[in-house]
Every structure is written in C-alpha cells, then in structure tokens.
C-alpha positions, 0 to 999 in steps of 0.5 A: 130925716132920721126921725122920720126913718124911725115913724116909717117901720110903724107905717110899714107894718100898718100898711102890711095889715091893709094889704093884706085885707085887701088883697085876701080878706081876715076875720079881723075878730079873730086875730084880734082876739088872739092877740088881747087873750093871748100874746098881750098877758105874755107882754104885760107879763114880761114887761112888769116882771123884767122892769124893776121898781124904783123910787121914781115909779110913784112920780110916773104912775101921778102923772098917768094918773092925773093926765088920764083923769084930765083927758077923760074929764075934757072929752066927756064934756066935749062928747056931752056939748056935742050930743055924742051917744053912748058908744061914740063916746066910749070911742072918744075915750079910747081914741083921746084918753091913750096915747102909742107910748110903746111902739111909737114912743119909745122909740122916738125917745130913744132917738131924742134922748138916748138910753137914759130917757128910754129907761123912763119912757119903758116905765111909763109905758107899762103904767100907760099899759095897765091903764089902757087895759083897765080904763080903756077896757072899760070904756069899751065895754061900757059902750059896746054892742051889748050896752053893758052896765057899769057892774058888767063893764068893771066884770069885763075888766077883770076877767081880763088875762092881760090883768093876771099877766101883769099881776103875776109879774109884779108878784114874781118881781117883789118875791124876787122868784127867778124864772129859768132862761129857757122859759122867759125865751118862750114868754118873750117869743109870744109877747114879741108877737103882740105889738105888731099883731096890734099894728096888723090888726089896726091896718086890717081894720083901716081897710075895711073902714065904711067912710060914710060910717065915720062920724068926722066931727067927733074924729076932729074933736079927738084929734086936737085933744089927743094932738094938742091939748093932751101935751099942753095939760102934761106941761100943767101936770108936771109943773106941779110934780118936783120931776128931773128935767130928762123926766119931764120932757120924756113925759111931755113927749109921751103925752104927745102920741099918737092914739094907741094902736091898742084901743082899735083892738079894743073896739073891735073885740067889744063893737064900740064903733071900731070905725071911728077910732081906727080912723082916729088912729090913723089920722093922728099917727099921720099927723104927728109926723109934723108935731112931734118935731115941733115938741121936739123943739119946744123941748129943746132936743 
C-alpha cells in the first residue's frame, strides 16, 4: 500500500494534464517546447552542478552506457524483423531504450532502500538524463517529420540547451566557482517546474491520442522490452562490474522503469510518432504497478 501511495502522485498529475486537454484544449507544442528549451537546461544545470563527483561515478555511467547500448541493439532488431519504418522505429527507441528514473525512480528507491540507495539513484539519474537528451534526442530527430539525416540529427543534438545546461554545471563543479543563494533559488525555481511540465505534457497528449493511429504490435513489442528484458540485461551487466550490493539493486531497479516521460516530449517537439510512445508510456507506467513489486522481491527488499 505505501508503494502504491508513492506511484499514485505520478498518476495525479498525468491525470491533471488529460483533464485538462479535454476540458479546455492546449497547444501541446508549445508547452512542450517550453519546457525542453527552458525549464530542462535549469534542471540539468542544477542537478550536474549540485551532485558531486565520486569514484563510484565511472561504474554508474558503465552501466547506462553498456545497458543502453543492449536495449537499442535489441529493439533495432526487433523493429527490423518486424518491418518497422523509420519513425516507428526512432519511436521504439525512445519508448524502450529510457526508462522514468527520475520522477518515478527515485522515488520508489527512496522507499525501498532508504537515503543511502537515493544517493545512487540521483547519480544515476542525471548519467540517464544526459543520454536521453542525447541518444534520445537523436533518435527523434533522425525519425522526425522532416526525415533528418545523420549529420542534421547529431546538429539537433547539440543545439540542445539542456546539453549547455548540463556542461556548464559540470564546469562550475570542477572550478569549485560558487553561485550566491539568491541565484540557485531562481535556478531551482525553473528546474522545480520541469518534471511535472513533462508529466502535464505527457497526460495532454494521452488525451489527444487517435487509437486507431497506434500501432499495437510495436506498443507490445516495446513493452516487454522495457517491462522485462531491460532488467534481466541490468542483471547481466552488473554481474560483470565489481558493484556493492546497495549499488546493484538500486541499478536493477532503475532498469526496470517505466518509459520516461520525457521521450513523449520528445516526439512531440520532432513529430516522431508521438502517438506510440505516449501510449507506450502510459501502458507501461500502469503495468509497472505489479512489477516493480515483483523486482522489489527478487531484490529482497
């Protein structure tokens, strides 16, 4: 019941966004694009310059590195068996290859492992972070409306301000350069406002959704892997990397998310069949209700 209380805000909030869109009626693109060119490089900003580095940092980033490299390797082939074009692809990626381990994670990890696991779980969200708005940026782009090139994809990449915000922070961390309270109040005021932007935005666009536009079998197809094969290959991955136990089982639990919120986003701000993956979100956030309880146990937790 408690771990249910802390996934049922999430819903809240989606549920605000549907309401919302049904009842009065958004430009969707706009807010969208509010919240990717202004609150996110706050929040990246924030988030890379607040969260020192350690020596436990190279081990986190291996294994977002070597789990997103698996997921985009195994639903590239299963979009190739399955003839899926190029934006129904590029969707896949996002919906499968990133999971929620930020307003969904961490949370959830906060409740199972206490403060210690929400410590990793922060570090890990902000390496997951930089490679959605990277790969995931990417992937949306490459499969957008305007069937953008390889070359023009990697432009959109890093014309990206969430990718100044998060260097800038870095910078400042490393050069030990202190920013007086009054302006980190500010900053935080606009990062504060991005994740439930994302989640707003998320339940807008599931009000909007055309179901006979949505391609069920690639939904499926994303599903399993995000639901099912994405923490079977974390229990791979870190049966390799020499992790402490509170480590590993805050990493598998990541890697059992949801898809994030912020790849609907995504989808929306390139046209990258933003249908499929607001629905891809939707049905695996309401699936992980039952297992995340049932990683929880396998964890021991």
């Amino acid at each position: 019941m408690e771990l249910l209380m802390i996934v049922l805000p999430a819903f809240m909030i989606f549920f605000a966004g549907f309401l919302g869109q049904k009842i009065i009626g958004f430009d969707i693109r706009s807010i969208s694009k509010a919240a990717l060119y202004i609150m996110s490089p706050f929040l990246a900003f924030r988030t890379f310059y607040t969260n020192e580095l350690t020596m436990e940092y190279f081990y986190i980033i291996l294994f977002c590195l070597l789990l997103c490299l698996a997921l985009v390797l195994m639903i590239g082939l299963t979009g190739y068996w399955m003839k899926a074009s190029k934006p129904q692809l590029s969707a896949m990626m996002l919906g499968g290859a990133f999971m929620n381990s930020g307003n969904y994670g961490a949370p959830v990890i906060l409740f199972a492992f206490g403060a210690a696991g929400f410590d990793y779980a922060v570090i890990m969200m902000v390496f997951q972070s930089l490679l959605m708005n990277t790969v995931g940026l990417f992937f949306a782009s490459l499969g957008g409306k305007d069937e953008s090139s390889l070359i023009q994809s990697l432009k959109s990449v890093v014309r990206m301000p969430v990718i100044h915000g998060a260097l800038a922070g870095v910078t400042l961390q490393i050069l030990s350069i202190h920013i007086p309270k009054a302006f980190m109040e500010a900053i935080s005021l606009v990062a504060d406002a991005s994740i439930p932007t994302v989640m707003l935005v998320l339940g807008m666009q599931l009000a909007v959704i055309a179901r006979n536009r949505v391609a069920y079998r690639y939904v499926s197809a994303v599903t399993f892997i995000r639901m099912f094969a994405s923490p079977v290959l974390a229990v791979a991955i870190l049966a390799f990397i020499p992790v402490n136990e509170l480590l590993k089982n805050v990493l598998i639990l990541q890697a059992a998310m949801p898809a994030a919120a912020n790849t609907t986003m995504f989808a929306i701000q390139f046209g990258t069949e933003p249908d499929l993956v607001s629905f891809t979100t939707l049905v695996t956030t309401l699936l992980s209700i039952g297992t995340i309880p049932v990683v929880l146990f396998y964890l021991g937790a």
